[in-house]
Biopython code that builds the backbone (N, CA, C, O; Angstrom):
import numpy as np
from Bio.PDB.StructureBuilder import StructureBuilder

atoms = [
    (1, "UNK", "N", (7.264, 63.358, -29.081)),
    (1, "UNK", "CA", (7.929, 63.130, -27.815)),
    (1, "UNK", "C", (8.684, 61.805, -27.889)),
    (1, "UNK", "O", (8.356, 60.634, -28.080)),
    (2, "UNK", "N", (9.626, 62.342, -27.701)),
    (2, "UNK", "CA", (11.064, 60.800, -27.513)),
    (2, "UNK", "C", (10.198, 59.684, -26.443)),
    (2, "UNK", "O", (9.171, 59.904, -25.801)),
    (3, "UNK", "N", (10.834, 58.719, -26.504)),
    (3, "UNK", "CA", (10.377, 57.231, -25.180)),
    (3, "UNK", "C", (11.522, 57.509, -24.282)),
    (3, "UNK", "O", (11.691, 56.856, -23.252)),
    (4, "UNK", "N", (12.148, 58.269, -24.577)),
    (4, "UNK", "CA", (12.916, 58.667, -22.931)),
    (4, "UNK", "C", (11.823, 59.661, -22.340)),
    (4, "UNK", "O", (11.299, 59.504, -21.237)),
    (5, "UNK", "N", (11.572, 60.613, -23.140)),
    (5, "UNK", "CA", (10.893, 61.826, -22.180)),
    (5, "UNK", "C", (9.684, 61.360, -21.982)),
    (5, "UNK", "O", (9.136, 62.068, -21.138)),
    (6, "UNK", "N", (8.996, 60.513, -22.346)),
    (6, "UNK", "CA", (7.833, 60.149, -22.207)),
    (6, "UNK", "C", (7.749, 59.437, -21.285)),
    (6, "UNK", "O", (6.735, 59.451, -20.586)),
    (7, "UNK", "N", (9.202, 58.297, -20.929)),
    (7, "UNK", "CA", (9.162, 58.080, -19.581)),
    (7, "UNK", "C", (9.252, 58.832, -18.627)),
    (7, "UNK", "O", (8.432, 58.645, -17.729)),
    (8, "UNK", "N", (10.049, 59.715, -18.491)),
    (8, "UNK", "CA", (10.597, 60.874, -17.297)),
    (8, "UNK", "C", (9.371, 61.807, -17.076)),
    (8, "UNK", "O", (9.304, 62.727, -16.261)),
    (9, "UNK", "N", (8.329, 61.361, -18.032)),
    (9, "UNK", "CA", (6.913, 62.180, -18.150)),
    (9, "UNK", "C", (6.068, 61.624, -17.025)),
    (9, "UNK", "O", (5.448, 62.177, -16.117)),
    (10, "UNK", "N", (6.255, 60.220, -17.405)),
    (10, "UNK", "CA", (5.500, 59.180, -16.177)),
    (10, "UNK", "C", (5.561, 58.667, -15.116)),
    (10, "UNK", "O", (4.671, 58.136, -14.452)),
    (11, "UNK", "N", (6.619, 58.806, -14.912)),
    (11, "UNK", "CA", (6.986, 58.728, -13.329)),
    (11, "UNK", "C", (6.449, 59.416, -12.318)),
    (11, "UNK", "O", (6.451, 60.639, -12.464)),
    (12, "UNK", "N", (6.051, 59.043, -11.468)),
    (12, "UNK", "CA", (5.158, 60.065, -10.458)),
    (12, "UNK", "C", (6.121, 59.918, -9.298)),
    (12, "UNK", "O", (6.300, 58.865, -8.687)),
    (13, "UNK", "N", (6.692, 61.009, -9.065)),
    (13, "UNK", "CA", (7.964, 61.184, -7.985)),
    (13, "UNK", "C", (6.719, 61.556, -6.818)),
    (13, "UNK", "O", (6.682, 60.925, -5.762)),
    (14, "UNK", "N", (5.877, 62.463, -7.075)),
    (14, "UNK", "CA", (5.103, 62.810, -5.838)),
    (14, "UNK", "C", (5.219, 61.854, -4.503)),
    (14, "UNK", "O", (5.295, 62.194, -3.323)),
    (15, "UNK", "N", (5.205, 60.102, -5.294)),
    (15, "UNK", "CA", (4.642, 59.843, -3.953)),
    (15, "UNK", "C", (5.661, 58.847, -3.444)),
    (15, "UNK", "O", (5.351, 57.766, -2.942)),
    (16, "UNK", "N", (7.137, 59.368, -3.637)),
    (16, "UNK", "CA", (8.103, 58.616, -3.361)),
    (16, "UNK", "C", (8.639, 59.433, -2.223)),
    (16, "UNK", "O", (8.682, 60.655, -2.080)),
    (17, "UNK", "N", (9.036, 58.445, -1.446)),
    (17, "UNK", "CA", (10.069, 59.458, -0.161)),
    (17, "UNK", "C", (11.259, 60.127, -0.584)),
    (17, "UNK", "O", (11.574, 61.316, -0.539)),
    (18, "UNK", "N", (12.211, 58.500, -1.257)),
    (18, "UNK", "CA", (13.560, 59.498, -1.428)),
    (18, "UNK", "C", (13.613, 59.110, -2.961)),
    (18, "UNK", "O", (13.168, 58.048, -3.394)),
    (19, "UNK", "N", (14.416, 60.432, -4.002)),
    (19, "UNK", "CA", (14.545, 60.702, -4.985)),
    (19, "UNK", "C", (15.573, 60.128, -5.861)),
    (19, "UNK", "O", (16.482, 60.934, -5.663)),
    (20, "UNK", "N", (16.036, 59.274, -6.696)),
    (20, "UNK", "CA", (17.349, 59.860, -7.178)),
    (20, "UNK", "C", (17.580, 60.139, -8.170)),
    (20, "UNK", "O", (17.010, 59.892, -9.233)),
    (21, "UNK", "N", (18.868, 60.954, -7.824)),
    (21, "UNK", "CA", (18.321, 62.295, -9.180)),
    (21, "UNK", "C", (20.307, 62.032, -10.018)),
    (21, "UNK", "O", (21.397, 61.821, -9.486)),
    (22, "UNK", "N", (20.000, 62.150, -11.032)),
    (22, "UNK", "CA", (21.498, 61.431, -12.100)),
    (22, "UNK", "C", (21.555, 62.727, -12.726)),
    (22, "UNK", "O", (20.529, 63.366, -12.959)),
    (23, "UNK", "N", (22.622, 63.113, -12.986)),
    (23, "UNK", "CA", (23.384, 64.492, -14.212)),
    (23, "UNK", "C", (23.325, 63.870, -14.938)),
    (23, "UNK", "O", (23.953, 62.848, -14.661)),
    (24, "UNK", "N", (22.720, 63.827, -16.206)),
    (24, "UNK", "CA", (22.632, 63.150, -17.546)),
    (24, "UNK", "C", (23.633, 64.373, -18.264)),
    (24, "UNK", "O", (24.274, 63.793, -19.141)),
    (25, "UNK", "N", (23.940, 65.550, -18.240)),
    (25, "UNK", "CA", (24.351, 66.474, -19.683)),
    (25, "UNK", "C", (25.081, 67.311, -18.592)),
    (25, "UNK", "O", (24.760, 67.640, -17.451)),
    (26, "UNK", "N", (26.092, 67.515, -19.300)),
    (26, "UNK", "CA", (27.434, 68.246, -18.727)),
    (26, "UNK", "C", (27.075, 70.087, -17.869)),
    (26, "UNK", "O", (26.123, 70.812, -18.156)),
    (27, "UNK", "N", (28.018, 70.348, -16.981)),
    (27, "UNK", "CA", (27.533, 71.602, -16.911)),
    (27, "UNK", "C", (28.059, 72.875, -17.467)),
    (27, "UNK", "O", (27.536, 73.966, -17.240)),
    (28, "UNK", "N", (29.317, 72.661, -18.345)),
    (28, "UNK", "CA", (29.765, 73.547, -19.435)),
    (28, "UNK", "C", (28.574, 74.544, -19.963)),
    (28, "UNK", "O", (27.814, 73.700, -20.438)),
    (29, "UNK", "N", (28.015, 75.645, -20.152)),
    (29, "UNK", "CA", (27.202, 75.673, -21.147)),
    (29, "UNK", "C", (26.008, 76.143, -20.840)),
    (29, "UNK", "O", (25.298, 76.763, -21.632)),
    (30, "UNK", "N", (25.584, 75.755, -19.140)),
    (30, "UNK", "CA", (24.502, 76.207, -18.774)),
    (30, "UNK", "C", (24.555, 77.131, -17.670)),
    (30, "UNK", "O", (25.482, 77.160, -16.860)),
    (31, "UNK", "N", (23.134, 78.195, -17.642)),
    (31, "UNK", "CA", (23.558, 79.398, -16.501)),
    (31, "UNK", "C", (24.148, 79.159, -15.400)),
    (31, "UNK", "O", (24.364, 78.114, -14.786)),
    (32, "UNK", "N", (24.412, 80.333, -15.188)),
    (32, "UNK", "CA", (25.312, 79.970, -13.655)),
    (32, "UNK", "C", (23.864, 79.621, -12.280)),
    (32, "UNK", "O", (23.826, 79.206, -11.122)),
    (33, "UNK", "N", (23.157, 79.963, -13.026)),
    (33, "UNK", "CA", (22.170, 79.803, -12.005)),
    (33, "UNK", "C", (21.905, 78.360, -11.542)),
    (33, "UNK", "O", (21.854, 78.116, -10.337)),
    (34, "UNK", "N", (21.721, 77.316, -12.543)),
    (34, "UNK", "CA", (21.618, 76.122, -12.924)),
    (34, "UNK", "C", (22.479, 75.375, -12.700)),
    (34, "UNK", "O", (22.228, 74.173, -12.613)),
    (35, "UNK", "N", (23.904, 75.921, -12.519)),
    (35, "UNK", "CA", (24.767, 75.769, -12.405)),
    (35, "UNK", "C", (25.100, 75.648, -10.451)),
    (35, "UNK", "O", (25.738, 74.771, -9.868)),
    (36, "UNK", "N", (24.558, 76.589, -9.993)),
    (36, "UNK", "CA", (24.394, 76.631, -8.704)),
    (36, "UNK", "C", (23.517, 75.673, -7.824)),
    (36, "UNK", "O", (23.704, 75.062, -6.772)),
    (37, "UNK", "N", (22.339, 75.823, -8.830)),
    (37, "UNK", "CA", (21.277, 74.588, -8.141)),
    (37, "UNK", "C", (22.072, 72.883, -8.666)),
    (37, "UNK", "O", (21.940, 71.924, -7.905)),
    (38, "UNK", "N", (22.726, 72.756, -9.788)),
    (38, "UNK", "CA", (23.417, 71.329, -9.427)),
    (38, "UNK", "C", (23.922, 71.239, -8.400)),
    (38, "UNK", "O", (23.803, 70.247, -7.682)),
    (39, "UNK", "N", (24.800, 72.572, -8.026)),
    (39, "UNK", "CA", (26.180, 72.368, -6.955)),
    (39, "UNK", "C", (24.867, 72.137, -5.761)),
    (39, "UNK", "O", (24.757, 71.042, -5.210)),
    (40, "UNK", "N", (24.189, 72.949, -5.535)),
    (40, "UNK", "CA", (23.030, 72.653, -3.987)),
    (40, "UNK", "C", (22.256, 71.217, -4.080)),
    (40, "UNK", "O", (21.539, 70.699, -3.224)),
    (41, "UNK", "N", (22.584, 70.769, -5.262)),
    (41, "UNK", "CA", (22.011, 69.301, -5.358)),
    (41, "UNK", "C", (23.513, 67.987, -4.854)),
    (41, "UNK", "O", (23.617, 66.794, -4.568)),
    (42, "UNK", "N", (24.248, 68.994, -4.983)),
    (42, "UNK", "CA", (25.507, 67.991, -4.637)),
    (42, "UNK", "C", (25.732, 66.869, -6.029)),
    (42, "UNK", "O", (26.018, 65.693, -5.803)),
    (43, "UNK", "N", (25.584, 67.327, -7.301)),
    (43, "UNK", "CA", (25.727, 66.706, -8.369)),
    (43, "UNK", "C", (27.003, 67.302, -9.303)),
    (43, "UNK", "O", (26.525, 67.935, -10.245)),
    (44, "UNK", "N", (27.952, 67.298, -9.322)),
    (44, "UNK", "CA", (28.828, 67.991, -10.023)),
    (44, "UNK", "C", (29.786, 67.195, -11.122)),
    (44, "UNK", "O", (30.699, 67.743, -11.740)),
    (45, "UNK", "N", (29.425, 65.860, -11.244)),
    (45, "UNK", "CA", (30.061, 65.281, -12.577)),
    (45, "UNK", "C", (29.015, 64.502, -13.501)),
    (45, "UNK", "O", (27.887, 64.422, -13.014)),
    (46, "UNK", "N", (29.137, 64.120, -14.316)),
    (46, "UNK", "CA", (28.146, 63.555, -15.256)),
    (46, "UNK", "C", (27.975, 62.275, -14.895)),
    (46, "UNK", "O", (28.763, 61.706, -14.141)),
    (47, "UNK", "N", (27.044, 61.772, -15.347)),
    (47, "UNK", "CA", (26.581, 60.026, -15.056)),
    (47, "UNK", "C", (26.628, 60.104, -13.300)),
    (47, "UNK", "O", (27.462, 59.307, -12.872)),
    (48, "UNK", "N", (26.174, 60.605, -12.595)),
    (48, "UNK", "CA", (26.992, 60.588, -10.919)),
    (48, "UNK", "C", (25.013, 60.568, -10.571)),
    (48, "UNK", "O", (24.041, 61.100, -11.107)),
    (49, "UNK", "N", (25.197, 59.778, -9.570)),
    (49, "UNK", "CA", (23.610, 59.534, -8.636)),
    (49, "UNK", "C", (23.822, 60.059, -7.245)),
    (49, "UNK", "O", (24.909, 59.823, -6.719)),
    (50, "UNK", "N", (22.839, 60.799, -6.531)),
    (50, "UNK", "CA", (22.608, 61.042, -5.188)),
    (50, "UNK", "C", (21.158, 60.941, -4.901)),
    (50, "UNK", "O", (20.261, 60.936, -5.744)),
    (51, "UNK", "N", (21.022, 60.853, -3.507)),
    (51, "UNK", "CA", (20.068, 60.558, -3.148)),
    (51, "UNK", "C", (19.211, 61.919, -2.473)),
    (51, "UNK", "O", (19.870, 62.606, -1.693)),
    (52, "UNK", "N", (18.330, 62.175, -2.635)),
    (52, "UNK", "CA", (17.425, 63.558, -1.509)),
    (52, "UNK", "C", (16.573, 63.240, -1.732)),
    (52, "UNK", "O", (16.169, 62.888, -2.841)),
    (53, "UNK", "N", (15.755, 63.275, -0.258)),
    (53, "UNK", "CA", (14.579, 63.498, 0.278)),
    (53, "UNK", "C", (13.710, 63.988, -0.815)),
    (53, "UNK", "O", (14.331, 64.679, -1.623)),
    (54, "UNK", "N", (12.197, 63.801, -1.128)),
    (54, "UNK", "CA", (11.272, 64.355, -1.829)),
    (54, "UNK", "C", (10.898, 65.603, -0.970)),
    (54, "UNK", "O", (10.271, 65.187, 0.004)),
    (55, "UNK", "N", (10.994, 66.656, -0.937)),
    (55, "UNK", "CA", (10.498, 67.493, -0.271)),
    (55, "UNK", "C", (10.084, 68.511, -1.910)),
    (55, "UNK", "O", (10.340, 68.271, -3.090)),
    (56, "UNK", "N", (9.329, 69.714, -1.205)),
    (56, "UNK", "CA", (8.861, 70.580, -2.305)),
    (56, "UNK", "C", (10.063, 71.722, -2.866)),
    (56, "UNK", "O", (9.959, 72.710, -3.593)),
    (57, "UNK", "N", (11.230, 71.097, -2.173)),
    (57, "UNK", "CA", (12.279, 72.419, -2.327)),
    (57, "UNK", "C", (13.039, 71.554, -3.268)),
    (57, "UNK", "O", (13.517, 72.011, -4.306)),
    (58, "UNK", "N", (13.131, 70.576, -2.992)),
    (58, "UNK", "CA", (13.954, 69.277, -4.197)),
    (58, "UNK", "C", (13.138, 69.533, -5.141)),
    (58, "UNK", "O", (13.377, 70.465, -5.908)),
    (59, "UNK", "N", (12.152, 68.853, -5.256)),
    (59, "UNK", "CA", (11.147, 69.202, -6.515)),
    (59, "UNK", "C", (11.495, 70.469, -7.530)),
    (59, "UNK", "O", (11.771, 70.683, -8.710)),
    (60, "UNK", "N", (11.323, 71.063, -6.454)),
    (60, "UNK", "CA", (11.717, 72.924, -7.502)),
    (60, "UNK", "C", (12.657, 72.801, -8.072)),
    (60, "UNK", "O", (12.742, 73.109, -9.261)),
    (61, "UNK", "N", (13.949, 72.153, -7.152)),
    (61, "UNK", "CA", (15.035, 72.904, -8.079)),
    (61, "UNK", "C", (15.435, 71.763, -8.985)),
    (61, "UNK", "O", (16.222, 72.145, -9.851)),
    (62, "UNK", "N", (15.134, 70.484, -9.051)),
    (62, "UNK", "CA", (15.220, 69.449, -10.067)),
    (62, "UNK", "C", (13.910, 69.660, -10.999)),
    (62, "UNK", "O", (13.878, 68.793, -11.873)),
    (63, "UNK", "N", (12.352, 70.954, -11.092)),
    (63, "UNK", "CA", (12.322, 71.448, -12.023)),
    (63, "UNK", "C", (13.111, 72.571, -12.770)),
    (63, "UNK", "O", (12.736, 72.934, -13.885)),
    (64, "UNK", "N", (13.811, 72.926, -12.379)),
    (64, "UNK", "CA", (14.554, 74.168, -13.110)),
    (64, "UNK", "C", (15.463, 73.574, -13.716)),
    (64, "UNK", "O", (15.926, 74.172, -14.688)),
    (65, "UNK", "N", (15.948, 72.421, -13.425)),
    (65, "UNK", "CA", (17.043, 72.056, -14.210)),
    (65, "UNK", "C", (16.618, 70.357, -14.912)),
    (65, "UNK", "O", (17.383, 69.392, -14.915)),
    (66, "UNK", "N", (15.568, 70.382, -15.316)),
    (66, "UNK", "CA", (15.564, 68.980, -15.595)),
    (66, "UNK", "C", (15.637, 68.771, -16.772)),
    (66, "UNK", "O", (15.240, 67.662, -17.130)),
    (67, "UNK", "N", (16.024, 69.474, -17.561)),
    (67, "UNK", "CA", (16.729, 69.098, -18.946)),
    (67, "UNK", "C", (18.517, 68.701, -18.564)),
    (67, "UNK", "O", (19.481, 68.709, -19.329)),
    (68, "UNK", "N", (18.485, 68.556, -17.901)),
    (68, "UNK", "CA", (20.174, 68.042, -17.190)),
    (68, "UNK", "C", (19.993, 66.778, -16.891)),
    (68, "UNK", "O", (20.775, 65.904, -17.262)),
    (69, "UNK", "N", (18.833, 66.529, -16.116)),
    (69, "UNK", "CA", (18.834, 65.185, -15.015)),
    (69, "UNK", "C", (18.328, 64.190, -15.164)),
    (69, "UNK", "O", (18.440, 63.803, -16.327)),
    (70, "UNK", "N", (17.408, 63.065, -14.079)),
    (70, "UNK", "CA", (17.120, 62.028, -14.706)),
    (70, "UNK", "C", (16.716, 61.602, -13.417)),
    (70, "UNK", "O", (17.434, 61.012, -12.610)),
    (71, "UNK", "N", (15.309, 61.990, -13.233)),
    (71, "UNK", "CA", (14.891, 61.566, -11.467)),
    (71, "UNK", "C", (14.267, 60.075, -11.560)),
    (71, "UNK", "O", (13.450, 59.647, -12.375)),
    (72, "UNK", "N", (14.887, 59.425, -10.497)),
    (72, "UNK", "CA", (14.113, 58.009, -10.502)),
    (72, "UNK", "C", (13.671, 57.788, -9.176)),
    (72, "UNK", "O", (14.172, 58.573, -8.370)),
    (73, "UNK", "N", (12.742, 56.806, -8.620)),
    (73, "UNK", "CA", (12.557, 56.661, -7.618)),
    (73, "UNK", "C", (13.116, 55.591, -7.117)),
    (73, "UNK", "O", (14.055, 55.058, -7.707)),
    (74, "UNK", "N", (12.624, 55.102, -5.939)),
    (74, "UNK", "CA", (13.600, 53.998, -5.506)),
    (74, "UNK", "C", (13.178, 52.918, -5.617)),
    (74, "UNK", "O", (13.809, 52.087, -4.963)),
    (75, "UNK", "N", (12.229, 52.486, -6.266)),
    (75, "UNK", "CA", (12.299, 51.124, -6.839)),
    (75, "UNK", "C", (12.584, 50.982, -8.177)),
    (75, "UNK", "O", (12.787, 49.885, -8.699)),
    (76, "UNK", "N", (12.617, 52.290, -8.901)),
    (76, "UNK", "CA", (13.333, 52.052, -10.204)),
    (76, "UNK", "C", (14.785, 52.306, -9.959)),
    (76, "UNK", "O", (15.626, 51.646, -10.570)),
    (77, "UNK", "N", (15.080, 53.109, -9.208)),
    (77, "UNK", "CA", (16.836, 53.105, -9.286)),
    (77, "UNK", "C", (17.238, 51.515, -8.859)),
    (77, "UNK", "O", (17.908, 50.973, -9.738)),
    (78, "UNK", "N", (16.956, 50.650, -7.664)),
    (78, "UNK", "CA", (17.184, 49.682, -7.382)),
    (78, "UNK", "C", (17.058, 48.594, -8.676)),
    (78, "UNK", "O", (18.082, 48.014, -9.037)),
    (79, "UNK", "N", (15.680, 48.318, -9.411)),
    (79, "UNK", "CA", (15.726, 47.849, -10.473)),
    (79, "UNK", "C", (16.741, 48.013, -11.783)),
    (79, "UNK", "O", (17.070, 47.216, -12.661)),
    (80, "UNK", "N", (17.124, 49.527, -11.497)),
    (80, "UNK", "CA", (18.193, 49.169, -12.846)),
    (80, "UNK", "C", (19.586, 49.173, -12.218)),
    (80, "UNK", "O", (20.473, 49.477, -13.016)),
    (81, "UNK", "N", (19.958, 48.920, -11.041)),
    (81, "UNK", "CA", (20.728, 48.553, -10.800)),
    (81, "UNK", "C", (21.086, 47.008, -10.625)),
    (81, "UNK", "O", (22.268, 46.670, -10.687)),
    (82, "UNK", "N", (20.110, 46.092, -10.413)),
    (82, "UNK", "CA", (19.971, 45.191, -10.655)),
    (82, "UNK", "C", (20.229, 44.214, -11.469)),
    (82, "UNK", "O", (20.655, 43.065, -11.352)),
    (83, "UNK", "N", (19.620, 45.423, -12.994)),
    (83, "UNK", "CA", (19.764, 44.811, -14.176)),
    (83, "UNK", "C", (21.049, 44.991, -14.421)),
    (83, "UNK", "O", (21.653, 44.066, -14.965)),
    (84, "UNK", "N", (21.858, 46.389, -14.031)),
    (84, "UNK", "CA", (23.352, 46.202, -14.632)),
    (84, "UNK", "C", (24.044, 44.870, -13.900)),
    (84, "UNK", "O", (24.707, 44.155, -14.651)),
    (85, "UNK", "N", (23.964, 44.549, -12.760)),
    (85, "UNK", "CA", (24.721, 43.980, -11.484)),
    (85, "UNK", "C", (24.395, 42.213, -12.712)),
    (85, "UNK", "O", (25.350, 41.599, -13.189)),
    (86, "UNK", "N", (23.181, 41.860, -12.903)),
    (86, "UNK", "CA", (23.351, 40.579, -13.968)),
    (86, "UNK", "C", (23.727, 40.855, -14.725)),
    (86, "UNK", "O", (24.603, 40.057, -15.058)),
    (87, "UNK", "N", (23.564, 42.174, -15.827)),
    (87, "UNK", "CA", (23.942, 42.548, -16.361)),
    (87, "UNK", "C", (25.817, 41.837, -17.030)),
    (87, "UNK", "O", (26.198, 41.237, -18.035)),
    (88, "UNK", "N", (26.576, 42.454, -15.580)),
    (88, "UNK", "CA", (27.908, 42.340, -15.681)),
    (88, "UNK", "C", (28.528, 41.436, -14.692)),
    (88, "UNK", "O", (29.486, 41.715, -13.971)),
    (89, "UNK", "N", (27.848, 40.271, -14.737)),
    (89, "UNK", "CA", (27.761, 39.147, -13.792)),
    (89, "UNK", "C", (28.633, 38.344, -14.406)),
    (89, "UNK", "O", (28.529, 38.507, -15.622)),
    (90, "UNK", "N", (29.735, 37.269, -14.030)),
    (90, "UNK", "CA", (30.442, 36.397, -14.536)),
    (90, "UNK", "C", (29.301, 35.264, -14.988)),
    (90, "UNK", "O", (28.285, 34.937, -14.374)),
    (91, "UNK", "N", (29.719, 34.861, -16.043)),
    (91, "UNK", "CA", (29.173, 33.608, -16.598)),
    (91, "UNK", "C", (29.563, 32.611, -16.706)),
    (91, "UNK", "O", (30.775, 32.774, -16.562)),
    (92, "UNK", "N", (29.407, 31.689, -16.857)),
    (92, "UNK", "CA", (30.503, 30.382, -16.745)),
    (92, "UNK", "C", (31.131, 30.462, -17.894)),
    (92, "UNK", "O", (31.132, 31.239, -18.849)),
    (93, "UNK", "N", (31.829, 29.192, -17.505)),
    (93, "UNK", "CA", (32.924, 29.643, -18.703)),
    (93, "UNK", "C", (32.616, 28.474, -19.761)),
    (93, "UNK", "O", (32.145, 27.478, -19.210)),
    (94, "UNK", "N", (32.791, 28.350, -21.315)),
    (94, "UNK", "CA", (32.396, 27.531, -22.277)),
    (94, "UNK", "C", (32.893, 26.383, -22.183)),
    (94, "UNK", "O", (34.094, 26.633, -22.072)),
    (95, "UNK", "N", (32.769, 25.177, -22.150)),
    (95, "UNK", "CA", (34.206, 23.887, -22.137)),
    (95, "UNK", "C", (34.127, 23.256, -23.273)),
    (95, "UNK", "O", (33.061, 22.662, -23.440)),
    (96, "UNK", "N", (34.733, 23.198, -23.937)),
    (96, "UNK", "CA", (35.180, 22.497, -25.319)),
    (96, "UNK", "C", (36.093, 21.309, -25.128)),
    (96, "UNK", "O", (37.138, 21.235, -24.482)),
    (97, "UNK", "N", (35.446, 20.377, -25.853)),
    (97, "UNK", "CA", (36.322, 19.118, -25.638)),
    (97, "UNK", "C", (37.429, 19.103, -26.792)),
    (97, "UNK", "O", (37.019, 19.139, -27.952)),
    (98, "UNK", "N", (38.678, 19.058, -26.574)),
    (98, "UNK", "CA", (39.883, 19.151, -27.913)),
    (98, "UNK", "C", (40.011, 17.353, -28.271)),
    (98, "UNK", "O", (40.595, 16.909, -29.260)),
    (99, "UNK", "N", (39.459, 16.675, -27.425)),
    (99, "UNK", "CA", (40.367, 15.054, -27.589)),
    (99, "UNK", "C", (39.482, 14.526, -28.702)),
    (99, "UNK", "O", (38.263, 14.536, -28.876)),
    (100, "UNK", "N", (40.776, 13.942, -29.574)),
    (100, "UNK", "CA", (40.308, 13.515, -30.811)),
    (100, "UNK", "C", (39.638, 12.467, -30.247)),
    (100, "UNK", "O", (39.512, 11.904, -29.159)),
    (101, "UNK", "N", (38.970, 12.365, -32.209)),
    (101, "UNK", "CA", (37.922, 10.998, -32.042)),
    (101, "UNK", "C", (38.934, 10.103, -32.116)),
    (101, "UNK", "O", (40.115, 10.101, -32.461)),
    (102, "UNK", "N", (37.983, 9.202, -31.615)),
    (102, "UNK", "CA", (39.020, 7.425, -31.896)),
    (102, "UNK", "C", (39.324, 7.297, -33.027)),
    (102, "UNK", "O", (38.784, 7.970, -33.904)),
    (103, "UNK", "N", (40.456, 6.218, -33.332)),
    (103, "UNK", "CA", (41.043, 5.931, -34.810)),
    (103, "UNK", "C", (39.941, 4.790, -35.028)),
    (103, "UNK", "O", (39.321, 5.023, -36.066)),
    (104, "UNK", "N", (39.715, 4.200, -34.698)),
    (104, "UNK", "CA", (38.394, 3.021, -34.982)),
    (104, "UNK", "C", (37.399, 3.598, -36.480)),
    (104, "UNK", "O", (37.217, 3.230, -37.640)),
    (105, "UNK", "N", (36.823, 5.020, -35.303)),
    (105, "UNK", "CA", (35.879, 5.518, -36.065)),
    (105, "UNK", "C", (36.363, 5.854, -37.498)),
    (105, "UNK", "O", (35.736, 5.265, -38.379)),
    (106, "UNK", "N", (37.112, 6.480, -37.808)),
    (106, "UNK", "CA", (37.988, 7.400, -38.616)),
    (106, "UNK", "C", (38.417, 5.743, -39.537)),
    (106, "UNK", "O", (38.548, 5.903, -40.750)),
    (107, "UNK", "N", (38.526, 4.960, -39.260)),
    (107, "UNK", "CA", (39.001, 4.251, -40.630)),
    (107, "UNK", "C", (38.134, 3.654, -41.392)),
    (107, "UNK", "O", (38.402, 3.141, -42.479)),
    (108, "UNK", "N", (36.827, 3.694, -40.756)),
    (108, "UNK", "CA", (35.563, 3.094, -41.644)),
    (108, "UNK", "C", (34.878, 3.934, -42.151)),
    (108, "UNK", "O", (33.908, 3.610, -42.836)),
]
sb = StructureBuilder()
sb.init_structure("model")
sb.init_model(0)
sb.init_chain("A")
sb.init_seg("    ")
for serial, (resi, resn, name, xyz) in enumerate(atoms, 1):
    if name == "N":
        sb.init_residue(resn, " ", resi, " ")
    sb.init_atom(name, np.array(xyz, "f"), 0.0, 1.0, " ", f" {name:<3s}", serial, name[0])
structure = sb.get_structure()
C-alpha cells in the first residue's frame, strides 16, 4: 500500500460535518455511471474542491468513485491550504551591497 492510500485509509470522515472532496484523475475513461455521480457531486474538472455535507448519501457516492477523489476534512483541507498560502508567500527580497572596498585597504 502506497503512503498516499494509506493516508486516504486513515482519515476518519465519519466524524466530520462538512467534507471536501478534490477530482484527483480525469473523467475520460470512466463509466458513465461514475461519471454521473461526479456530475451529482458538482465536480467536473480535475484538481477542483467542493464542499458537502457528510451525510450517508455523500459517503456512498464518494465510495463508488473513490479511486477518482481525495476526501479531506476540514481541518485538513484548511491546513493544506495554509501550507500552500506560506507556501507561495512573498519573501523579502536579498540586498547585496555592490560598493567597493576602500582603496586604503586594497594597497596594503
Amino acid at each position: 500500500m502506497s503512503a498516499f492510500n494509506k493516508f486516504k485509509a486513515s482519515v476518519p470522515i465519519a466524524f466530520s460535518n462538512n467534507l471536501y472532496i478534490t477530482l484527483v484523475r480525469g473523467m475520460p475513461g470512466t463509466r458513465r455511471s461514475h461519471r454521473h455521480i461526479l456530475e451529482a457531486l458538482r465536480l467536473r474538472k480535475c484538481n477542483r474542491t467542493v464542499m458537502q455535507y457528510n451525510t450517508p448519501t455523500v459517503r456512498g457516492m464518494i465510495k463508488q468513485v473513490k479511486r477518482l477523489v481525495v476526501v479531506e476534512t476540514e481541518e485538513m483541507y484548511k491546513g493544506r491550504k495554509e501550507n500552500e498560502a506560506k507556501h507561495q508567500a512573498l519573501r523579502p527580497p536579498i540586498v547585496v551591497s555592490h560598493l567597493p572596498t576602500s582603496v586604503t585597504d586594497s594597497s596594503k
